[in-house]
C-alpha positions as CSV (number, residue, x, y, z in Angstrom):
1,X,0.0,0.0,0.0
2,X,1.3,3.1,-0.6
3,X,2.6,5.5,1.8
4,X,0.8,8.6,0.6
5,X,-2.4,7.3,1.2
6,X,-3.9,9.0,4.6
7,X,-6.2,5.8,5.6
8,X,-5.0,2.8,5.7
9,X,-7.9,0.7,4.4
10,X,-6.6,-2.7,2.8
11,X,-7.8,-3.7,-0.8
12,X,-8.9,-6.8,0.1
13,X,-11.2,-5.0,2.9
14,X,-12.8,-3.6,-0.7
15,X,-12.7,-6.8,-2.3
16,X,-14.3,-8.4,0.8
17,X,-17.2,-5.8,1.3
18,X,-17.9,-6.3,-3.0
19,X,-19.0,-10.1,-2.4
20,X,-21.1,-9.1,0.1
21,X,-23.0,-6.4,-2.0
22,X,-23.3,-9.0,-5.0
23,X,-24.4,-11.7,-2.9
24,X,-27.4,-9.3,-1.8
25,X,-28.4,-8.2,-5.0
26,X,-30.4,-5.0,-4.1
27,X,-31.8,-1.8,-6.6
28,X,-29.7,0.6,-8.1
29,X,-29.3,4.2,-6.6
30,X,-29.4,7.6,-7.9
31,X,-27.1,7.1,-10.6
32,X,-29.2,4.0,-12.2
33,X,-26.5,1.8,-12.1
34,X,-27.1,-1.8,-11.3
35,X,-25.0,-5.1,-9.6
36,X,-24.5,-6.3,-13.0
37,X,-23.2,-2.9,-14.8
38,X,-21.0,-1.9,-11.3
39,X,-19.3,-5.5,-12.3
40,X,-18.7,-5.2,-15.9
41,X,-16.0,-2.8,-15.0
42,X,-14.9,-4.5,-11.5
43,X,-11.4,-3.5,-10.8
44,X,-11.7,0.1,-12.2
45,X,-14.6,0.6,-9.9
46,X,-13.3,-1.1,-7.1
47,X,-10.0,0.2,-7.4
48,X,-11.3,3.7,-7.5
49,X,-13.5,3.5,-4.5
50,X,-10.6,1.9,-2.5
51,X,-8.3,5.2,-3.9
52,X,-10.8,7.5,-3.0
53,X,-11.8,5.9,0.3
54,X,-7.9,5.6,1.0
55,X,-7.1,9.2,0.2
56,X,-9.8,11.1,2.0
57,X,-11.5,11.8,-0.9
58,X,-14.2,9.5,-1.5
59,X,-17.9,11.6,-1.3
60,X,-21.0,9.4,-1.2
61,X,-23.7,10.0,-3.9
62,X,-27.3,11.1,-2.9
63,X,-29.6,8.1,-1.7
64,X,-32.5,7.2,-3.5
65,X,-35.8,7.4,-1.5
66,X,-38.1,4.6,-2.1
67,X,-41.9,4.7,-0.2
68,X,-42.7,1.1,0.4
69,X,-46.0,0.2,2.1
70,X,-46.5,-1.2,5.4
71,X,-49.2,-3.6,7.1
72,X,-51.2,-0.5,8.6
73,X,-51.4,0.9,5.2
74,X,-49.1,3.6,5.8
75,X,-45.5,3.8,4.0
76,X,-42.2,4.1,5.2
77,X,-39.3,5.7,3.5
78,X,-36.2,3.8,2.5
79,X,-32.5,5.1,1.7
80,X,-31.4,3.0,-1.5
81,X,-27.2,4.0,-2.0
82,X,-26.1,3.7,-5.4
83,X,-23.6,0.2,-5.5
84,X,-20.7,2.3,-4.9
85,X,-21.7,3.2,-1.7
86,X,-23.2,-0.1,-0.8
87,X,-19.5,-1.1,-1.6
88,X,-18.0,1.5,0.7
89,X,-20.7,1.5,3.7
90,X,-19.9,-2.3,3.7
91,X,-16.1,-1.7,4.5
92,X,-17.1,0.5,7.3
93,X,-19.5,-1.8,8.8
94,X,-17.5,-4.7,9.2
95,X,-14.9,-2.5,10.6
96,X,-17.1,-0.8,13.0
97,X,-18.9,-4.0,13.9
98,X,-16.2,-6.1,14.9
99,X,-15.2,-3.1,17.3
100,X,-18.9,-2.5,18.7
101,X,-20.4,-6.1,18.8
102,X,-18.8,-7.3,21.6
103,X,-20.0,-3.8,23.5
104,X,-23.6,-4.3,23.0
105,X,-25.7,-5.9,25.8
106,X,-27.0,-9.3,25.5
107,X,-30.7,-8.2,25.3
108,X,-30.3,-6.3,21.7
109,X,-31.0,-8.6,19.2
110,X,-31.5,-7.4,16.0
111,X,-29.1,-7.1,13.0
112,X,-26.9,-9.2,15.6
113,X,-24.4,-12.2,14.1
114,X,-25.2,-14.4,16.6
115,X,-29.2,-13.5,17.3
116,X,-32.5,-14.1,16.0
117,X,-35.8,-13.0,16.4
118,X,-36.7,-16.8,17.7
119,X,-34.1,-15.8,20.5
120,X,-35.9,-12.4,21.4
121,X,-39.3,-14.4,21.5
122,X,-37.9,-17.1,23.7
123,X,-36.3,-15.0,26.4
124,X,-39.8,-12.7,26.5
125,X,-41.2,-16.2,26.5
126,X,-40.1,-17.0,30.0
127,X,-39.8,-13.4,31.8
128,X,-43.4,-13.1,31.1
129,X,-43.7,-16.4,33.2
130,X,-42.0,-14.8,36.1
131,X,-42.8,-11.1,35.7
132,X,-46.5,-10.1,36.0
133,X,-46.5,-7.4,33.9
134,X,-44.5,-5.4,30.8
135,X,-44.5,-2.1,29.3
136,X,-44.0,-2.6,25.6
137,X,-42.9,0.2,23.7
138,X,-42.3,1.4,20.4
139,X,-40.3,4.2,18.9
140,X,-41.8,6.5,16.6
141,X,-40.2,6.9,13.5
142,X,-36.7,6.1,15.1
143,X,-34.2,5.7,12.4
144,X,-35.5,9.2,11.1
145,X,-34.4,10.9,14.2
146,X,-31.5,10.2,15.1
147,X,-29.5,13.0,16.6
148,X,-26.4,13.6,13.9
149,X,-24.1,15.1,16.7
150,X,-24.9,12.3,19.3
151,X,-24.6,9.8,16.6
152,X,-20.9,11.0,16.1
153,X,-20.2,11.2,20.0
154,X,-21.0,7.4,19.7
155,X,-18.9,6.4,16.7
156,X,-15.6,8.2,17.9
157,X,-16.5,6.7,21.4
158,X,-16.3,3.2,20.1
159,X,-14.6,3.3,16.6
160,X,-11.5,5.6,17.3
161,X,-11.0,5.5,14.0
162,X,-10.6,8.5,11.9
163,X,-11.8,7.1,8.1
164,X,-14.7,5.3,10.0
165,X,-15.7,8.6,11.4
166,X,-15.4,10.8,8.7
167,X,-17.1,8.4,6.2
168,X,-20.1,7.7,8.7
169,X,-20.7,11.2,9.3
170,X,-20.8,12.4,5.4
171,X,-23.5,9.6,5.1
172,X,-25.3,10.7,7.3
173,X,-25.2,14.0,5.9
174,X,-25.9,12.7,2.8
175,X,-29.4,14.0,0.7
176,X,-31.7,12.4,-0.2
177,X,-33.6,12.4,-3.7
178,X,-37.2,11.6,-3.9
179,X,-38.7,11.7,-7.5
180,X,-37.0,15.3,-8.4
181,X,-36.6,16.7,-5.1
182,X,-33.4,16.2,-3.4
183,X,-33.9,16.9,0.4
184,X,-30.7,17.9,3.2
185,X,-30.9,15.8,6.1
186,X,-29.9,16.8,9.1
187,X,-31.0,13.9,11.9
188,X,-31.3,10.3,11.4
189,X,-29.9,7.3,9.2
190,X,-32.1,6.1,6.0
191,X,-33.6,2.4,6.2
192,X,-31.9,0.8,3.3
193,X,-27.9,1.8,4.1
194,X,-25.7,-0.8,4.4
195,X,-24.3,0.7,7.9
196,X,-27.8,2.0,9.7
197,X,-28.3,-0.8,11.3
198,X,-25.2,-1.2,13.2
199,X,-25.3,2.8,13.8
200,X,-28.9,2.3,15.1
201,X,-27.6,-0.2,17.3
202,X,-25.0,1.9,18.8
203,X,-26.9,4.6,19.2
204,X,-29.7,3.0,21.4
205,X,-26.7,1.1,23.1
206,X,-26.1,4.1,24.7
207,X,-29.6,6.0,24.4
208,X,-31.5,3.3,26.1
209,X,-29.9,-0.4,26.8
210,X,-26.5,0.9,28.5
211,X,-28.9,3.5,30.4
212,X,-31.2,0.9,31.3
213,X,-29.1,-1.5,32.9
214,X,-27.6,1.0,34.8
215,X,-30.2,3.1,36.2
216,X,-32.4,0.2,36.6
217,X,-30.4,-3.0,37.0
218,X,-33.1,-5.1,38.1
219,X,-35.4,-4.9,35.4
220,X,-34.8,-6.9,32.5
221,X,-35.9,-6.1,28.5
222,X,-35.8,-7.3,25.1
223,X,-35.5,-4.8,22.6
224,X,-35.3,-5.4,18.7
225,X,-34.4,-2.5,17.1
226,X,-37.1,0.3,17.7
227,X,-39.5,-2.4,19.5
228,X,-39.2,-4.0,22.9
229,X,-40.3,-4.9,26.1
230,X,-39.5,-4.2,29.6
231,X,-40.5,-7.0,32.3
232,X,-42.0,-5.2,35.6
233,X,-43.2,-6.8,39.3
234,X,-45.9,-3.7,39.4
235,X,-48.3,-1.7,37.7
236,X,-47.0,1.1,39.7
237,X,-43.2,0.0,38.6
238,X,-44.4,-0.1,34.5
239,X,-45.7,3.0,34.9
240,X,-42.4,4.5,36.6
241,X,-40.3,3.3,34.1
242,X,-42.5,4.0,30.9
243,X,-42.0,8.0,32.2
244,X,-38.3,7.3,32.9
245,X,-37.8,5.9,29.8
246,X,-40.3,8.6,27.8
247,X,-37.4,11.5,29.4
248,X,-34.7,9.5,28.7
249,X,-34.9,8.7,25.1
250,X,-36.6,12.7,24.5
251,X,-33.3,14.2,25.7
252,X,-31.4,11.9,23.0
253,X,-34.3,13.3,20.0
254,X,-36.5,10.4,20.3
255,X,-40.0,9.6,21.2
256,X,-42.1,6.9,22.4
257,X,-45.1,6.1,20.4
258,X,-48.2,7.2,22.1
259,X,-50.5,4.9,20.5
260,X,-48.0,1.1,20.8
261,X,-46.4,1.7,24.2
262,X,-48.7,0.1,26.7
263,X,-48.6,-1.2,30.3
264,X,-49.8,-4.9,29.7
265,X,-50.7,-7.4,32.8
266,X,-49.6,-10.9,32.1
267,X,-52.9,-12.7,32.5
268,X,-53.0,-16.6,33.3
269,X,-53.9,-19.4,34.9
270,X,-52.3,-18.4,38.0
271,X,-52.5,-14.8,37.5
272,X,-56.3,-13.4,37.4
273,X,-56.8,-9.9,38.1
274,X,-58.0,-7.7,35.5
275,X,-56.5,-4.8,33.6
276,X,-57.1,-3.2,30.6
277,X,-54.3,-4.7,28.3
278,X,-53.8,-8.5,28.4
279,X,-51.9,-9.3,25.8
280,X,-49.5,-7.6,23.4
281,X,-47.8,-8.2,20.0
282,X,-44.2,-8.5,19.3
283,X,-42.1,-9.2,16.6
284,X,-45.3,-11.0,14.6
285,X,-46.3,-13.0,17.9
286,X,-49.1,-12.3,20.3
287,X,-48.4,-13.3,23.7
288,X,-51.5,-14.1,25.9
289,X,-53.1,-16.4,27.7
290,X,-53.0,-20.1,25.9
291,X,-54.1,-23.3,26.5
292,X,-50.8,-25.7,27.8
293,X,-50.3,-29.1,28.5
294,X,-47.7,-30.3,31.1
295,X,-45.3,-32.7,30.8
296,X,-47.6,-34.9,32.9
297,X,-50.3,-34.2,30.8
298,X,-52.5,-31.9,33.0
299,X,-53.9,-28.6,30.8
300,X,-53.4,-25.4,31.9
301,X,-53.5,-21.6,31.4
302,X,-50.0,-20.3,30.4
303,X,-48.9,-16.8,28.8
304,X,-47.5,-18.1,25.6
305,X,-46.5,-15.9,22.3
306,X,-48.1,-17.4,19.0
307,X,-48.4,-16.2,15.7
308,X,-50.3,-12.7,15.6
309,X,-53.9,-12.1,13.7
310,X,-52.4,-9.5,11.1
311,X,-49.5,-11.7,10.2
312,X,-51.5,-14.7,9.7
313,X,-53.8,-12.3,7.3
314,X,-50.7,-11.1,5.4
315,X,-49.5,-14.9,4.9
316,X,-53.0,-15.3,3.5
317,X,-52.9,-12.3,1.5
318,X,-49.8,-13.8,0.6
319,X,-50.9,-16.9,-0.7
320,X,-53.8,-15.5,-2.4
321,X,-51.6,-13.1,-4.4
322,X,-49.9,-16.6,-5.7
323,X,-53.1,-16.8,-7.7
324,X,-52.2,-20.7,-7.7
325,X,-55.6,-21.6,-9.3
326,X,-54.7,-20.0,-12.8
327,X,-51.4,-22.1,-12.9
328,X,-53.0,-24.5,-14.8
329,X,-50.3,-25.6,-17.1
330,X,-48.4,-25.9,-14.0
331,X,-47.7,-29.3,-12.8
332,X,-47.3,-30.5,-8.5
333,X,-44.2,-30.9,-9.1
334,X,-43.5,-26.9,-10.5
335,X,-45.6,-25.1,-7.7
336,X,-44.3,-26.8,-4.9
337,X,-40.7,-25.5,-6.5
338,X,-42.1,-22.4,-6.7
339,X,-43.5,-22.1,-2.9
340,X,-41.7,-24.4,-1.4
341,X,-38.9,-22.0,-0.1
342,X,-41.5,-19.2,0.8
343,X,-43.6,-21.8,3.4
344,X,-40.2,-23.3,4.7
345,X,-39.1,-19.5,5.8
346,X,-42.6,-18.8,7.3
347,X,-42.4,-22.5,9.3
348,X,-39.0,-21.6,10.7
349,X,-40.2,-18.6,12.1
350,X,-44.2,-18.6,13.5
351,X,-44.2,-22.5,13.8
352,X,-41.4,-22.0,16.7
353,X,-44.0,-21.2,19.3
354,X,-47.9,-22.5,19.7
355,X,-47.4,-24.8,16.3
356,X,-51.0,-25.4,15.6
357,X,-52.2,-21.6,15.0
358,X,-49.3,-21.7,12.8
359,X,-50.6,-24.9,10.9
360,X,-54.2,-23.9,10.5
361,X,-53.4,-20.4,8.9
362,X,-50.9,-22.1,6.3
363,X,-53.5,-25.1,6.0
364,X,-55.2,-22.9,3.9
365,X,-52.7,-23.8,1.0
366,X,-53.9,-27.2,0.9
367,X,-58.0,-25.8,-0.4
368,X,-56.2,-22.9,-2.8
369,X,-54.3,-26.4,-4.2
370,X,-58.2,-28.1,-4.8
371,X,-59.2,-25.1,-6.7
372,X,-56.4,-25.6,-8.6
373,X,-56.7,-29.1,-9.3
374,X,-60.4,-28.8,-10.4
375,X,-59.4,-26.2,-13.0
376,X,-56.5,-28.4,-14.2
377,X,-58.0,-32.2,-14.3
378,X,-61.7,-32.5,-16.1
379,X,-61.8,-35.6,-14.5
380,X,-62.9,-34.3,-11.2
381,X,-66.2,-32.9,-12.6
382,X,-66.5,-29.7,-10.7
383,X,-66.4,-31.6,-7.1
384,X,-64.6,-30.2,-4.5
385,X,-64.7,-34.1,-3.1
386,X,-62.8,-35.8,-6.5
387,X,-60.1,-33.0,-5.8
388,X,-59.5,-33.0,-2.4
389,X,-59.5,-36.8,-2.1
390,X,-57.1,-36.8,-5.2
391,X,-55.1,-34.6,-3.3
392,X,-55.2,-36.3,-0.1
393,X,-53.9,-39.4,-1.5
394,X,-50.7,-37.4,-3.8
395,X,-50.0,-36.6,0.0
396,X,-50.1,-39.7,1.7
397,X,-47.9,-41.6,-1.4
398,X,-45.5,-38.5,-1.8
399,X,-45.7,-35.8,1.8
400,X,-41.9,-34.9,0.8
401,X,-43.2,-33.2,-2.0
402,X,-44.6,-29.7,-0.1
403,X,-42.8,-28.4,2.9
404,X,-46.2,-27.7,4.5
405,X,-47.2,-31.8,3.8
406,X,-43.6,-33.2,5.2
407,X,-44.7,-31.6,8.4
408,X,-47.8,-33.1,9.0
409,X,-50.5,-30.7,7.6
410,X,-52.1,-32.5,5.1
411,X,-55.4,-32.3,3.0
412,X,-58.4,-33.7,4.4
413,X,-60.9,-35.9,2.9
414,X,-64.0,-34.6,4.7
């Protein structure tokens, strides 16, 4: 490497953060340019981002804002770098990761290596079984806030690292263009970078976990990014904290959402009073009140997450939207390719807790594939019965064939 250069950033740190970016795919930015055209000239782009990056004098282009809808209708606004940057914000990540990972406390579990959402739910899971109640809260608009100075107090804190610095805080800085406005920012760090979500994370390391555990050492939480949950012994307690916590993250330009943060009494079997929140949703799971079985076989009332009513309408939104009944030139063999890999991400995820809520709502696939069946096959007449009994036995001879049939729900022949 040449001595000139003012940062000593290696090439194959470039080359590194490059296979990353391909692996991911992702849309083009401002400047249109795509995966595909960024790699018909590889080692003249790469070699000028490393130069530029290596120098000092790499500037970041304008992200592209993209509106994308949400489940309550409303959108939310996404930072899409051009492949360049991806490139760039890549190198800086895994630098900065591998020096703040190891600072981050064990109950932050998103965008973590080693974490999963299935973790999160788990360890609510149990505290719920011990604490009686929980103040769930959510941060409004959190990435969109973030306090540029505060942000940079953090970084140099942790990173002591001048190119990491410099480069994090021009993309931060950097505008963004929506349609044929171009807009300064001034506070937060768009969805869609490469680097947010480690820069959330460190900023809520300090904003509210680090603060938490200090001030309030007793009290254990979950939080995933801008969502979590604190676990209280009182009413009186939740309430403390959920103004404690309200000051705390408005003196570090954030706010608590006024409609999702609730106080939220853990109603069971053992636990019967009566409050005006019983149950509460998190990360695509409501936790309430469920029917159990013991180990000794004995049913009970426990406080158990399973899979929430608005995700189990967007899986069936989902599957509608397949529009599997006008695949008629489609064989078995061709849709189960097709959705095979979609159901096998959903069972990994909402089958974990409370299975069968989980196996009804993706049951449904099984009467979208008799619709099918009578469109294909003129044998069947029009009855639902032929097609469904056809189907029932192309399950029994061959379950291995959908991911939904391998694990036991399989058509019926009522």
């Amino acid at each position: 490497m040449s001595q000139a250069k003012s940062f000593a950033i290696p090439k194959r740190s470039v080359w590194a953060a490059w296979l990353q970016v391909k692996a991911n795919h992702g849309a083009h930015g401002v400047d249109g340019e795509t995966i595909e055209a960024f790699e018909d000239q590889l080692g003249r782009n790469l070699y000028k981002l490393w130069n530029r990056m290596s120098s000092g004098s790499y500037l970041p282009a304008p992200v592209r804002g993209v509106e994308i809808p949400k489940g309550n209708g409303k959108t939310r606004l996404l930072g899409i770098p051009t492949v360049a940057d991806r490139v760039a914000q890549t190198v800086v990540r895994d630098h900065l990761d591998a020096q703040v990972e190891p600072l981050f406390h064990t109950d932050s579990y998103a965008y973590r290596p080693s974490k999963s959402v299935v973790d999160a739910i788990s360890v609510v899971r149990r505290r719920c079984w011990k604490y009686d109640w929980v103040l769930e809260f959510d941060i409004k608009g959190a990435f969109d806030h973030i306090d540029h100075e505060l942000m940079m107090k953090a970084v140099w804190q942790c990173a002591r690292c001048p190119w990491v610095a410099l480069y994090v805080e021009r993309w931060l800085k950097a505008p963004m263009r929506l349609g044929a406005q171009v807009n300064d920012r001034t506070r937060g760090t768009p969805q869609g970078g490469v680097v947010s979500p480690v820069l959330f994370n460190l900023y809520m390391h300090y904003a509210f976990d680090s603060w938490l555990a200090r001030n309030f050492p007793d009290t254990p939480f979950v939080r995933y990014a801008d969502d979590g949950v604190v676990h209280c012994k009182s009413e009186a307690q939740a309430q403390r904290l959920r103004e404690e916590i309200g000051a705390r993250l408005s003196a570090c330009g954030l706010e608590l959402h006024p409609e999702k943060t609730r106080i939220v009494y853990c109603r069971d079997g053992n636990r019967k009073g009566n409050h005006e929140h019983t149950s509460f949703d998190f990360l695509g799971f409501t936790f309430r009140g469920r029917l159990a079985k013991s180990k000794q076989g004995v049913y009970f009332n426990s406080f158990s997450p399973a899979l929430s009513g608005k995700v189990a309408k967007r899986i069936r939104e989902k599957m509608r939207m397949w529009n599997i009944g006008r695949w008629t030139d489609a064989g078995i063999e061709q849709i189960a390719e097709r959705i095979n890999p979609t159901v096998r991400g959903w069972w990994n995820y909402y089958a974990s807790f409370y299975m069968s809520v989980f196996k009804r709502v993706i049951s449904h696939i099984n009467e979208i594939l008799e619709k099918w069946a009578l469109r294909k096959y003129r044998r069947f007449n029009g009855s639902r019965a032929r097609a469904r009994g056809w189907l029932s036995q192309l399950a029994q001879r061959a379950p291995e064939l959908l991911y939904h049939w391998k694990l036991g729900v399989l058509p019926t022949t009522g």
